[in-house]
C-alpha positions as CSV (number, residue, x, y, z in Angstrom):
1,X,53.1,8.3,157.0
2,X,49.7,7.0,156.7
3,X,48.7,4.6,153.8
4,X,52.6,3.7,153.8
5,X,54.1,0.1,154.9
6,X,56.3,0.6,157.9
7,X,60.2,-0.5,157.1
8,X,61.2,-3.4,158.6
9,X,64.4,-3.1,160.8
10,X,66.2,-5.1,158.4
11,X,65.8,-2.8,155.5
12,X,66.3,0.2,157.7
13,X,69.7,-1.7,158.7
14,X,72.8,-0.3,157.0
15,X,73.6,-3.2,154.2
16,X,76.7,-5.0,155.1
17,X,79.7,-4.1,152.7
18,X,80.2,-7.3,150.5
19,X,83.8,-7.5,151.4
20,X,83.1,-8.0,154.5
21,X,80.5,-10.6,153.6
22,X,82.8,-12.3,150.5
23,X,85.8,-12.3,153.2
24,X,84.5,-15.6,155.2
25,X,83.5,-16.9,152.6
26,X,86.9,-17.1,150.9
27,X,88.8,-17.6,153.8
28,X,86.5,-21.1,154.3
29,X,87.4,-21.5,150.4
30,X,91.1,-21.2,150.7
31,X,91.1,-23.6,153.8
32,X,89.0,-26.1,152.2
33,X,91.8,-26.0,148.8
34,X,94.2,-26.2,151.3
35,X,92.8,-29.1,153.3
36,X,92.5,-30.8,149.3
37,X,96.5,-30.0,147.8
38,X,96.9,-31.9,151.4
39,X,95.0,-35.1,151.0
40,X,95.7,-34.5,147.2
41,X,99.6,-35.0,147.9
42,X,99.0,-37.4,150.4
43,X,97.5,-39.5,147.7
44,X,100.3,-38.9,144.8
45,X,102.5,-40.0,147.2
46,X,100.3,-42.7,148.3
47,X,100.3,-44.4,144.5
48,X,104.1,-45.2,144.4
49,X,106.2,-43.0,146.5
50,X,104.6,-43.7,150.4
51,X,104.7,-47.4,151.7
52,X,102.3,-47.1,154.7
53,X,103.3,-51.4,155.4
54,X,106.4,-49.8,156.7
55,X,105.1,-47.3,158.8
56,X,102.2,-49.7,160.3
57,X,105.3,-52.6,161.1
58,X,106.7,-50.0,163.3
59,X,106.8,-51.8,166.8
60,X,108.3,-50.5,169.9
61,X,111.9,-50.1,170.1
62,X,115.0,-48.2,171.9
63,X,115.9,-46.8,168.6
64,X,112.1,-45.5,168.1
65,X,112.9,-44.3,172.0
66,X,115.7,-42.7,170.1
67,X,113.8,-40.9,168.1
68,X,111.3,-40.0,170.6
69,X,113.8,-38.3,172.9
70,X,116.0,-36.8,170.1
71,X,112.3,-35.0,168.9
72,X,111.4,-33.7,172.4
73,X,114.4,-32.4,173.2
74,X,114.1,-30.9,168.9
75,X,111.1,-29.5,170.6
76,X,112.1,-27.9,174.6
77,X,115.0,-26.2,172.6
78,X,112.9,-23.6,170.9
79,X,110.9,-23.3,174.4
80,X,113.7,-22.2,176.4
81,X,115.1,-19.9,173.1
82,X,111.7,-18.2,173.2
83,X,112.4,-17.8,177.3
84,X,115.9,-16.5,177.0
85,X,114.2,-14.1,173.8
86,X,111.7,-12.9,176.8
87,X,114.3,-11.9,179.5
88,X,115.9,-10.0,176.6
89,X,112.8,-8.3,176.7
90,X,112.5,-7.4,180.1
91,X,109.3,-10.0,180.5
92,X,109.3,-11.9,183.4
93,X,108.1,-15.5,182.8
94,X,109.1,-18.6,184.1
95,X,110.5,-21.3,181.6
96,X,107.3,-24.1,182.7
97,X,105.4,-20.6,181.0
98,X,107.4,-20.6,177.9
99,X,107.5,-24.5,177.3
100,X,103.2,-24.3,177.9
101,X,103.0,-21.5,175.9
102,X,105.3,-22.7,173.0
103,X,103.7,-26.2,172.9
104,X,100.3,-24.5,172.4
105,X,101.7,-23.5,169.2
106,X,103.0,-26.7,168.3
107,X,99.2,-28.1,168.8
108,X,98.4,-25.1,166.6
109,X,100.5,-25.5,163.9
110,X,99.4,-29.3,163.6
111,X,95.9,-28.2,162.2
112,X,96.5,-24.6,160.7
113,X,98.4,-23.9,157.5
114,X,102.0,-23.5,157.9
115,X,104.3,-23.8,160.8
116,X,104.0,-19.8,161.0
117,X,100.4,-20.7,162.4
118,X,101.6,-21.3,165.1
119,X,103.2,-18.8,166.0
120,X,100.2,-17.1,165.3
121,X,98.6,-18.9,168.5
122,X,101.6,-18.1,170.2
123,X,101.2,-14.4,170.0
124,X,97.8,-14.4,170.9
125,X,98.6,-15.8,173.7
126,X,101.4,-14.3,175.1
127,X,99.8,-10.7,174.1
128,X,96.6,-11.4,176.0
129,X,98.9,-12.6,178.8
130,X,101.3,-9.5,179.4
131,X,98.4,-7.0,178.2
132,X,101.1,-4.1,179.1
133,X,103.9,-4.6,177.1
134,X,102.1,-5.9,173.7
135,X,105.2,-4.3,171.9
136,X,107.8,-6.1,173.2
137,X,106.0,-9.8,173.6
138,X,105.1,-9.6,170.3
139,X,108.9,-8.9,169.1
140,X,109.9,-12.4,170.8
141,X,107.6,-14.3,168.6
142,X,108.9,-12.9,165.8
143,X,112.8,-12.7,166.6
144,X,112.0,-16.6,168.0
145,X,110.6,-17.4,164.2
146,X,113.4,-15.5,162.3
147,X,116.6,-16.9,164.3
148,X,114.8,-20.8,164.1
149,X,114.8,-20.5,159.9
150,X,118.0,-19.1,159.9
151,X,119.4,-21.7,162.0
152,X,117.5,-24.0,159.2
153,X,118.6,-21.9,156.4
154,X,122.4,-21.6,158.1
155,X,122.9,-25.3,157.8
156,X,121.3,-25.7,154.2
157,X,123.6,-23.2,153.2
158,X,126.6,-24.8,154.5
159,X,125.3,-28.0,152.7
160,X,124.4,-26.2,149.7
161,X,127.9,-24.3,149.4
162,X,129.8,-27.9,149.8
163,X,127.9,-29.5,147.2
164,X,128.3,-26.5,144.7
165,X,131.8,-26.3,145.6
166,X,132.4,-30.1,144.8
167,X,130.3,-29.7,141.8
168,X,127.7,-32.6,143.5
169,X,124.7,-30.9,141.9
170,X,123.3,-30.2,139.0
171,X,120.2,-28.9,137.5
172,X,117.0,-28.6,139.8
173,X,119.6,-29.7,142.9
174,X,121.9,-26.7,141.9
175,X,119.1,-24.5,141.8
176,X,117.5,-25.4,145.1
177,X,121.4,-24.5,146.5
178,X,121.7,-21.3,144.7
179,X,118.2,-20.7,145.9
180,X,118.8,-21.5,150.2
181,X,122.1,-19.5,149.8
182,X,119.8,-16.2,148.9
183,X,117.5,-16.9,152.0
184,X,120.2,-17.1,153.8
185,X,121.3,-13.4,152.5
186,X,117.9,-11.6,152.8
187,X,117.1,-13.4,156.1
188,X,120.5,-12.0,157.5
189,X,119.4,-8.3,156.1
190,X,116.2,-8.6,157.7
191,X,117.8,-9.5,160.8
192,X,120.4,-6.7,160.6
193,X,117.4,-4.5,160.1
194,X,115.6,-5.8,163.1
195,X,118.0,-4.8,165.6
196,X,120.7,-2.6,164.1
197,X,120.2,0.9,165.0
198,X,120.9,2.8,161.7
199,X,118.4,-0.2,159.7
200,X,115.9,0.4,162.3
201,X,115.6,4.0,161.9
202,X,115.3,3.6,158.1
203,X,112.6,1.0,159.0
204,X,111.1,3.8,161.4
205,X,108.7,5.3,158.9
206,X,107.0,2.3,157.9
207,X,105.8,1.0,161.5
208,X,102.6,2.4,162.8
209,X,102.8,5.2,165.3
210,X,101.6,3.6,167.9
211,X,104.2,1.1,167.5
212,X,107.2,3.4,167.1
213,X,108.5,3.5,170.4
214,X,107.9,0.2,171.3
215,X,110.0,-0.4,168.1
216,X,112.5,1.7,169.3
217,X,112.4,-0.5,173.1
218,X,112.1,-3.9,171.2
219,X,115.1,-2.9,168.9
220,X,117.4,-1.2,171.7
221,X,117.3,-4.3,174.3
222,X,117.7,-6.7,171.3
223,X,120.9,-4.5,170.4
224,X,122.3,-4.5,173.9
225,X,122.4,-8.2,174.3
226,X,124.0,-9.5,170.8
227,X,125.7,-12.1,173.0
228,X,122.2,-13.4,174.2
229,X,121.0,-13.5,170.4
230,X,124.2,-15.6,169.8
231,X,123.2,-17.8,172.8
232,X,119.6,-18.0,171.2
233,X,121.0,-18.9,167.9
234,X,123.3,-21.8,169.4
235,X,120.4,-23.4,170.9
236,X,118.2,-22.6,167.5
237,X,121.3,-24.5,166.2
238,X,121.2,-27.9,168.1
239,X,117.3,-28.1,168.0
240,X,117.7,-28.0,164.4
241,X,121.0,-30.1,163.7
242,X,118.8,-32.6,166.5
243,X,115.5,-32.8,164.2
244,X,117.8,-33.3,160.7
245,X,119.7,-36.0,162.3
246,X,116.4,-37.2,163.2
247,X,115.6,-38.3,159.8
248,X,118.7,-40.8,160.2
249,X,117.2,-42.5,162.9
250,X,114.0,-42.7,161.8
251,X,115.3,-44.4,158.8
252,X,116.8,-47.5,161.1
253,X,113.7,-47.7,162.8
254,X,112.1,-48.1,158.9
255,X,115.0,-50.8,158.3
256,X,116.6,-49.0,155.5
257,X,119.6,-46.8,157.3
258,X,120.5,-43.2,155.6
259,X,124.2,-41.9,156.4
260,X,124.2,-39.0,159.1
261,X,125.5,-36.7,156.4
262,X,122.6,-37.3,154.2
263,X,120.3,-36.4,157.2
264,X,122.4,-33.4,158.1
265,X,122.6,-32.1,154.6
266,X,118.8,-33.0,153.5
267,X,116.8,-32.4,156.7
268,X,116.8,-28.6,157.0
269,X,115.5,-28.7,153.3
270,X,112.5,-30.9,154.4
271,X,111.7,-28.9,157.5
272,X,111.7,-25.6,155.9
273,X,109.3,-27.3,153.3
274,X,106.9,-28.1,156.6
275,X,107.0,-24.7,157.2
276,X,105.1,-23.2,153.9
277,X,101.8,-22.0,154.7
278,X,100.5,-24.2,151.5
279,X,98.6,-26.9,153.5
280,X,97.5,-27.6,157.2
281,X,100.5,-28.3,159.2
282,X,102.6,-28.5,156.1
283,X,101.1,-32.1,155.8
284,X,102.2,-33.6,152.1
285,X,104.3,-30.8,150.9
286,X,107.1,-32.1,153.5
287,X,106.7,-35.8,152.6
288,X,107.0,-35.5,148.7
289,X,110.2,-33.0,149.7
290,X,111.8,-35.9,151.8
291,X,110.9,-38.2,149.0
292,X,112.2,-36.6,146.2
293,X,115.5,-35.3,148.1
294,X,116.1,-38.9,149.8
295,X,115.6,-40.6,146.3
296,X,118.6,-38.4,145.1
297,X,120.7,-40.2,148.0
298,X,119.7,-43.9,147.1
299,X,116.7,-43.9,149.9
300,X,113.0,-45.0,148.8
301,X,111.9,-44.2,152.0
302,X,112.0,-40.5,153.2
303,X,108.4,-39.7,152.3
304,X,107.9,-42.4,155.3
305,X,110.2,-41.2,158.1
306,X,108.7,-37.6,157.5
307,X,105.3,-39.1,158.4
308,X,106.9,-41.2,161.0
309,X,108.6,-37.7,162.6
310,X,105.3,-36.0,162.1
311,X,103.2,-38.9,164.1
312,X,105.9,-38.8,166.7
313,X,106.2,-34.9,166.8
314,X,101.9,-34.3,166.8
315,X,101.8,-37.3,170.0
316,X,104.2,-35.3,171.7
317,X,102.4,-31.8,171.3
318,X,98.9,-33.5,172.5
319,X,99.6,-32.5,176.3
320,X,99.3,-29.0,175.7
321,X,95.4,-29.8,175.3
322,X,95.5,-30.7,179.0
323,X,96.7,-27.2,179.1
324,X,94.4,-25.4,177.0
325,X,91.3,-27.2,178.4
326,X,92.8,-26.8,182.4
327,X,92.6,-30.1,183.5
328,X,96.2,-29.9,184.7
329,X,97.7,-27.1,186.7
330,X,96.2,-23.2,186.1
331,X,94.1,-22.2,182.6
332,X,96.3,-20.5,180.2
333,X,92.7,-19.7,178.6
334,X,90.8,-18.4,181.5
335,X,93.3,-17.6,184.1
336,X,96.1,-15.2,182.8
337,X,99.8,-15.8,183.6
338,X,102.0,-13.7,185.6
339,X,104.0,-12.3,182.6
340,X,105.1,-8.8,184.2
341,X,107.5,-6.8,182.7
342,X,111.2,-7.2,185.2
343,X,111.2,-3.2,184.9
344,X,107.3,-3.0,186.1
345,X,107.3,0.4,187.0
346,X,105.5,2.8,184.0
347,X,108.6,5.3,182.1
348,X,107.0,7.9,180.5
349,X,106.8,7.7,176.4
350,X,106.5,4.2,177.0
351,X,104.2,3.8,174.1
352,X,103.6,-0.3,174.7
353,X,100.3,0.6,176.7
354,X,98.9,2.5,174.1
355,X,99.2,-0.8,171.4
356,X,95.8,-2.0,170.2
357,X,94.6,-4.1,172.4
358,X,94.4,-8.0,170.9
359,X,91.0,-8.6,171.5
């Protein structure tokens, strides 16, 4: 109407809501605290508790070789689980696929919080990948997560029951036994519940429509091959007793030995501290773990081989940037994988197709 300023588009514009405006915000808040318990711990430990001389005398060596090999093969393990997890699954890849795929989560989970992040990266990949079966790609990365901390939480038990049955702990280190004995009850519920028929069907009502009868898919082939799970679990079970023992090399390259069985018993402890989403890559929460766990067993040194194993373990994940960027063999981010599903032709009530889509 005349005599009247015209609106502006902006204040015709619906107002945005202010979660939706609050919610970057906070996430960039969160990181940032993250990022500073990191550096924060990094410095405690720096004070008294981390001798960086020891790391920086490191010179090459067959025994760092060692430790090299022992952590790559720590490292293909999980790639070929994840491949055998797919076949389950009726998704055709290759295992070059799975080891690329799998060690772009590694480079993932070096600069996001927690080693879940990863697995994150993971997803996103192998769901924008094998667009038509969202369902059951998705399941693998989460099966693949849940059997590698139960192999971690299947040897921490076993140490944790031998100490509390030869009365070796006390206090906080009878606590933290008591307390990886539980994980290692809920996480075998959760993985009944995952693929036992009767658990899944209680479960039923909780997942998403959509998502129901790729549930019901997912959960049926995982039932069908419990030997293949077992297999998947062996493996899980080498990678992990391979990166505990780890620590025991990495303390002869530091000059200061630590028995096998201290390694054995202390190193699933560590690397399930890695894996808390509490800072970027778990970086200072697993070093002041190792330190105070090691100084229990007469060792001075173990926030040092956790940074030596994490040096090591972040070189070895840098190719996968050759991958992600393309400059060696075909894009995983611009040219998509064959990932087709082995039973390719469409079965009615497949519901897979019909998942969101991950963009």
């Amino acid at each position: 109407m005349d005599g009247q300023p015209p609106h502006s588009r902006s204040e015709n514009a619906a107002p945005r809501p202010i979660a939706a405006q609050s919610t970057p915000k906070r996430t960039r808040l969160v990181a940032l605290a993250k990022l500073a318990l990191a550096l924060g711990l990094l410095a405690w430990l720096c004070t008294d508790r981390l001798d960086l001389r020891s790391l920086t005398a490191v010179s090459p060596s067959p025994t760092l070789g060692l430790l090299a090999a022992m952590l790559l093969a720590s490292m293909l393990l999980p790639a070929l689980r994840w491949w055998w997890l797919l076949r389950i699954q009726q998704i055709d890849a290759t295992p070059w696929q799975a080891v690329k795929l799998t060690w772009s989560g590694y480079l993932a989970a070096l600069i996001l919080p927690g080693a879940v992040s990863g697995d994150v990266a993971k997803s996103y990949l192998i769901v924008r990948h094998c667009p038509a079966h969202r369902g059951r790609s998705l399941s693998t990365v989460l099966v693949d997560r849940l059997i590698g901390v139960y192999s971690l939480l299947l040897l921490g038990a076993l140490s944790a029951a031998a100490l509390l049955a030869t009365d070796s702990v006390d206090g906080q280190g009878k606590t933290l036994a008591w307390t990886v004995v539980a994980l290692l009850a809920g996480t075998t519920v959760a993985a009944t519940a995952l693929v036992a028929g009767p658990w899944r069907r209680i479960a039923e009502p909780f997942v998403p429509s959509k998502w129901s009868q790729a549930w019901r898919d997912s959960g049926r082939l995982y039932w069908q091959a419990k030997r293949a799970l077992a297999g998947c679990l062996a493996i899980s079970l080498v990678s992990s007793m391979l990166t505990a023992a780890a620590f025991t090399v990495a303390s002869r390259v530091l000059q200061e030995p630590v028995a096998w069985s201290s390694s054995l018993s202390l190193g699933p402890l560590v690397v399930l501290a890695n894996c808390l989403p509490i800072t970027p890559g778990g970086m200072g929460v697993a070093e002041a773990a190792a330190s105070e766990l090691f100084q229990q067993r007469g060792s001075v040194h173990g926030a040092e081989m956790m940074l030596l194993i994490r040096v090591l373990m972040a070189t070895l994940s840098l190719p996968a940037l050759l991958v992600l960027l393309g400059r060696r063999g075909s894009s995983i981010s611009s040219t998509p994988i064959d990932l087709r599903p082995a039973d390719a032709s469409p079965r009615h009530g497949d519901a897979d197709a019909d998942l969101p889509n991950a963009a």
